[in-house]
N, CA, C and O of each residue as an XYZ file, in Angstrom:
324
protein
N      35.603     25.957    -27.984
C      35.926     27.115    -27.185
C      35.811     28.363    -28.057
O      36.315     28.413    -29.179
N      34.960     29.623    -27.366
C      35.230     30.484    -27.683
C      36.213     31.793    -27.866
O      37.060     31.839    -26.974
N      36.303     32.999    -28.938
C      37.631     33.266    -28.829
C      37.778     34.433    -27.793
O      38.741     35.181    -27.622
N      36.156     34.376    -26.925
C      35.766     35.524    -25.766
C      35.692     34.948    -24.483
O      35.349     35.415    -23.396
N      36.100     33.793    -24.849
C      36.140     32.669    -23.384
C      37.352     33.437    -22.475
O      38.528     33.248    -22.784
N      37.087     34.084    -21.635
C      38.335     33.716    -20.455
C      37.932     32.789    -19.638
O      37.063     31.942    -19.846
N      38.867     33.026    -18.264
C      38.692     31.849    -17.872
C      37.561     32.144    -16.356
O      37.298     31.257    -15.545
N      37.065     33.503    -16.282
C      36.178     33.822    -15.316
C      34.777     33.268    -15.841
O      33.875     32.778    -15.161
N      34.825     33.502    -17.471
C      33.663     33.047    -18.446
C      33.370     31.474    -18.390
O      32.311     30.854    -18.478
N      34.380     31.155    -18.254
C      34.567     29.314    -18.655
C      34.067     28.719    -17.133
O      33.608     27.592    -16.947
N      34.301     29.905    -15.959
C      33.911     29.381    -14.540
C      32.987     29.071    -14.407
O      32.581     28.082    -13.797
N      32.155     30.259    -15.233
C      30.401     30.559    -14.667
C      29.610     29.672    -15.306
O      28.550     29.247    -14.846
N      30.376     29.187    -17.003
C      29.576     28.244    -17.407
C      29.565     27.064    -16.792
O      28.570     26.367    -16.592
N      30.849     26.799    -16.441
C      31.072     25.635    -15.931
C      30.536     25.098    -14.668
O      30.505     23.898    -14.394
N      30.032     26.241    -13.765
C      29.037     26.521    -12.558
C      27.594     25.564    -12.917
O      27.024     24.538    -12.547
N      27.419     27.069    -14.239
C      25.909     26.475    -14.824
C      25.725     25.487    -15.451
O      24.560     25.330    -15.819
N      26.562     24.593    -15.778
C      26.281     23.389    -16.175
C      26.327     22.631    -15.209
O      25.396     21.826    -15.212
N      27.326     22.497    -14.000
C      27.068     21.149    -12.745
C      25.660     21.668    -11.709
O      25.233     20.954    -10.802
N      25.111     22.948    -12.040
C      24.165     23.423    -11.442
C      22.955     22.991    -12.051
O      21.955     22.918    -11.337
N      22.876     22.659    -13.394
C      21.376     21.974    -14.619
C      21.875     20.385    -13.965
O      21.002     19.631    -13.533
N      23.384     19.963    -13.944
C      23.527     18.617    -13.845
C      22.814     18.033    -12.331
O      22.075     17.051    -12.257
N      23.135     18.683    -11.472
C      22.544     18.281    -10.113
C      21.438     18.727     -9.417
O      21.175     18.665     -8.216
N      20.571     19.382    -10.754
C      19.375     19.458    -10.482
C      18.676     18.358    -11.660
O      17.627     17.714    -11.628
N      19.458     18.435    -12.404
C      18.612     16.914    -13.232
C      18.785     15.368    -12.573
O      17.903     14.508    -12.577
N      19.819     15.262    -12.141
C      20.287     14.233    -10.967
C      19.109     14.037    -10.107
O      18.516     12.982     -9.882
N      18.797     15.540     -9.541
C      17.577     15.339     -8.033
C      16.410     15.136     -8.852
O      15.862     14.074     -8.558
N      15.831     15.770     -9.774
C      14.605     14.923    -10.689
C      14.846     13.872    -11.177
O      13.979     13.557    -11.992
N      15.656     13.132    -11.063
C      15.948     12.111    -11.563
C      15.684     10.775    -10.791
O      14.933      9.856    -11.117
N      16.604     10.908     -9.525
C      15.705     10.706     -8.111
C      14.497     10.864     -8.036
O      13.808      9.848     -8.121
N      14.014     11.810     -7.904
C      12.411     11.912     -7.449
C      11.462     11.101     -8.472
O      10.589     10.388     -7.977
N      11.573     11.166     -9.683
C      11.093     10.291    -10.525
C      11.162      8.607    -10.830
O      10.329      7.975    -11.479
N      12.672      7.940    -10.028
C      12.933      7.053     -9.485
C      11.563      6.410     -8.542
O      10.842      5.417     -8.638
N      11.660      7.479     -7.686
C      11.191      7.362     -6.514
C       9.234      7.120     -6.780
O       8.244      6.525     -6.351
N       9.549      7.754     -7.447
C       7.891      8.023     -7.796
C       7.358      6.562     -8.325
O       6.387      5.926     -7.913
N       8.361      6.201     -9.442
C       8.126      5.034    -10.227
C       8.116      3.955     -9.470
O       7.207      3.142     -9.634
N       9.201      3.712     -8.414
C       8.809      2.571     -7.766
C       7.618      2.542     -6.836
O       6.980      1.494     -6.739
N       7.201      3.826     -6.006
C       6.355      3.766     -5.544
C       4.649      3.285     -6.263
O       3.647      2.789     -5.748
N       4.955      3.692     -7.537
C       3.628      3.376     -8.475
C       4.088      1.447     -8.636
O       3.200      0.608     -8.784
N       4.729      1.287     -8.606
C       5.069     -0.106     -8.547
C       4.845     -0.993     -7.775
O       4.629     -2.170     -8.065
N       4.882     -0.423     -6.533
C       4.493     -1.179     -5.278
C       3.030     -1.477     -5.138
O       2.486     -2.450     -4.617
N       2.461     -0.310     -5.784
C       1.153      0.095     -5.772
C       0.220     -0.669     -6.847
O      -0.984     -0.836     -6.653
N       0.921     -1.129     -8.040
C       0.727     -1.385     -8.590
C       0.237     -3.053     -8.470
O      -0.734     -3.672     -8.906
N       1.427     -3.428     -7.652
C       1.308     -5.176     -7.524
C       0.445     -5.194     -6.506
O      -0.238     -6.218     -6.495
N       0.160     -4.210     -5.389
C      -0.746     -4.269     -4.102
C      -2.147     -4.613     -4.742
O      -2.982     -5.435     -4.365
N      -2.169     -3.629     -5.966
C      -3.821     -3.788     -6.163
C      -3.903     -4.788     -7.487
O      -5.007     -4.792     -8.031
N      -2.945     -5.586     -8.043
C      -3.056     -6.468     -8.827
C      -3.394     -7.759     -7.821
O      -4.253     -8.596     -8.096
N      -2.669     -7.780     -6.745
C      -2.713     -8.771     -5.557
C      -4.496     -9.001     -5.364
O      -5.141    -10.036     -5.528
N      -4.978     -7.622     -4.958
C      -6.358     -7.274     -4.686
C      -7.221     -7.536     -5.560
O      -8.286     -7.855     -5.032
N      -7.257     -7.549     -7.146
C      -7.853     -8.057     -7.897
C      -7.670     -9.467     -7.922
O      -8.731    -10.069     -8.082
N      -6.682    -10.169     -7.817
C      -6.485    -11.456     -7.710
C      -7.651    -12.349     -6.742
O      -8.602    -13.059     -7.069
N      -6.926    -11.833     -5.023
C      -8.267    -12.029     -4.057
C      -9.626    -11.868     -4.835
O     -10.224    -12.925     -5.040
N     -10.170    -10.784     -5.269
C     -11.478    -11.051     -5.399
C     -12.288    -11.141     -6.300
O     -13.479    -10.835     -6.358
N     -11.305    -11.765     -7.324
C     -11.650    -12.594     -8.462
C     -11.866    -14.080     -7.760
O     -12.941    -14.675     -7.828
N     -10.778    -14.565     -7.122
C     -11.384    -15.956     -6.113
C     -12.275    -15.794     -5.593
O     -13.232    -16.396     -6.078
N     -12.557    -14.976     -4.398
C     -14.073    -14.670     -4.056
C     -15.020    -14.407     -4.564
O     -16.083    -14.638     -3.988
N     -14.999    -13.834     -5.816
C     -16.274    -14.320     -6.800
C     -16.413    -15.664     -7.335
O     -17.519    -16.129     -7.611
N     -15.132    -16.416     -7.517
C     -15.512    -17.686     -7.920
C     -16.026    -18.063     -7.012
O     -17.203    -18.420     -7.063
N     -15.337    -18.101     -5.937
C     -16.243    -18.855     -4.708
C     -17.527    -18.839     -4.383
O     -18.037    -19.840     -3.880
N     -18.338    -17.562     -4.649
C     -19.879    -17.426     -4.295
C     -20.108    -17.621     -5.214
O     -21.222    -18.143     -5.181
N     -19.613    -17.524     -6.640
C     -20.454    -18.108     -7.686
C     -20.251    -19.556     -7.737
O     -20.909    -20.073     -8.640
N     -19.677    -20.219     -7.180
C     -19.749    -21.628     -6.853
C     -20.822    -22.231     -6.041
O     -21.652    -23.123     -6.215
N     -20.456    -21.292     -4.938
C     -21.815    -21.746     -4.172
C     -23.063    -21.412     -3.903
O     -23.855    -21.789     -3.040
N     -23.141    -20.442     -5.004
C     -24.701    -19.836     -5.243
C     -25.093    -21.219     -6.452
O     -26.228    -21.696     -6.463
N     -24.208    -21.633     -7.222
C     -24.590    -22.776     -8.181
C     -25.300    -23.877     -7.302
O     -26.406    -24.415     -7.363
N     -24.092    -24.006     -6.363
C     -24.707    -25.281     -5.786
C     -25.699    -25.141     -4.866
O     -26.246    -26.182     -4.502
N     -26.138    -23.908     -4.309
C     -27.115    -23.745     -3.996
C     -28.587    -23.829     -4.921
O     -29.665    -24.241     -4.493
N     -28.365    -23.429     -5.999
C     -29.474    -23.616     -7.002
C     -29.855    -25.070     -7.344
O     -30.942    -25.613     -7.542
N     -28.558    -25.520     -7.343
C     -28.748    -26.990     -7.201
C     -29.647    -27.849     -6.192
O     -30.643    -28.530     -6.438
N     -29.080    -27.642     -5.149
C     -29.798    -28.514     -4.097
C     -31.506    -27.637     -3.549
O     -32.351    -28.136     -2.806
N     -31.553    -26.471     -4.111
C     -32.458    -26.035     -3.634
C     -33.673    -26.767     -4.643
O     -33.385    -26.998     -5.817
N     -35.154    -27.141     -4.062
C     -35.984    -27.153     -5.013
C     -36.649    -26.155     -5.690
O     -37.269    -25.205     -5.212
N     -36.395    -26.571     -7.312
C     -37.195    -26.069     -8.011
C     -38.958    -25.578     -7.917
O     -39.520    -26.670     -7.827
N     -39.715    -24.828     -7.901
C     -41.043    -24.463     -8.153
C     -41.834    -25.547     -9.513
O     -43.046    -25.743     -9.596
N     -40.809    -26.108    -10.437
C     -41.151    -26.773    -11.678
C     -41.033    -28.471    -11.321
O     -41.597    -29.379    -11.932
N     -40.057    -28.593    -10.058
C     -40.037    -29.626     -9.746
C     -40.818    -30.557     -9.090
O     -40.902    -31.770     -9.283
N     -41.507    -29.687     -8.110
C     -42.508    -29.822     -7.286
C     -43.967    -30.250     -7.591
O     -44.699    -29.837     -8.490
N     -44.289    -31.436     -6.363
C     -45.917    -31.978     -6.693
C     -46.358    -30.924     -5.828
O     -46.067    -30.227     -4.856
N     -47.422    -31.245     -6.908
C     -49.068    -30.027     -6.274
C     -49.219    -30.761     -5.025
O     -48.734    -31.859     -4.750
N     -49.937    -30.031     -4.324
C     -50.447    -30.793     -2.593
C     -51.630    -31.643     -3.127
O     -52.293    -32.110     -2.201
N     -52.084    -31.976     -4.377
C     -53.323    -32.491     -4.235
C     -52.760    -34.097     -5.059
O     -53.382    -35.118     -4.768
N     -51.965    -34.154     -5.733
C     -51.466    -35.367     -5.594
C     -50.491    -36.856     -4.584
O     -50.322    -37.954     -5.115
């Protein structure tokens, strides 16, 4: 405490400090808010990479086995044998 403190002085600070406090409170919140929302967002499109990482396995599965069963050009008799 100061030795110029009255107590009209001690009000206003005391104003301006629950006035920094409950505005750091509401950013505090909003940054809450923000974070979970990046969170949600976050697992949505981890989800989404998931899906279509399977769906690439999948066509690259069956583009294999398509190469497979398809005939080769190297495999093949000439028409004259």
């Amino acid at each position: 405490m100061r030795k110029d403190d009255t107590p009209s002085t001690l009000d206003s600070r005391l104003e301006a400090l629950e006035s920094r406090i409950a505005h750091q409170e509401d950013w505090l919140d909003t940054l809450d808010r923000a974070v979970a929302q990046q969170e949600r967002r976050l697992m949505h499109l981890e989800h989404l990479s998931a899906l279509m990482q399977e769906k690439i396995r999948e066509q690259q599965l069956a583009r294999q086995d398509d190469e497979a069963a398809a005939p080769r050009p190297q495999d093949e008799v000439p028409p004259h044998y």
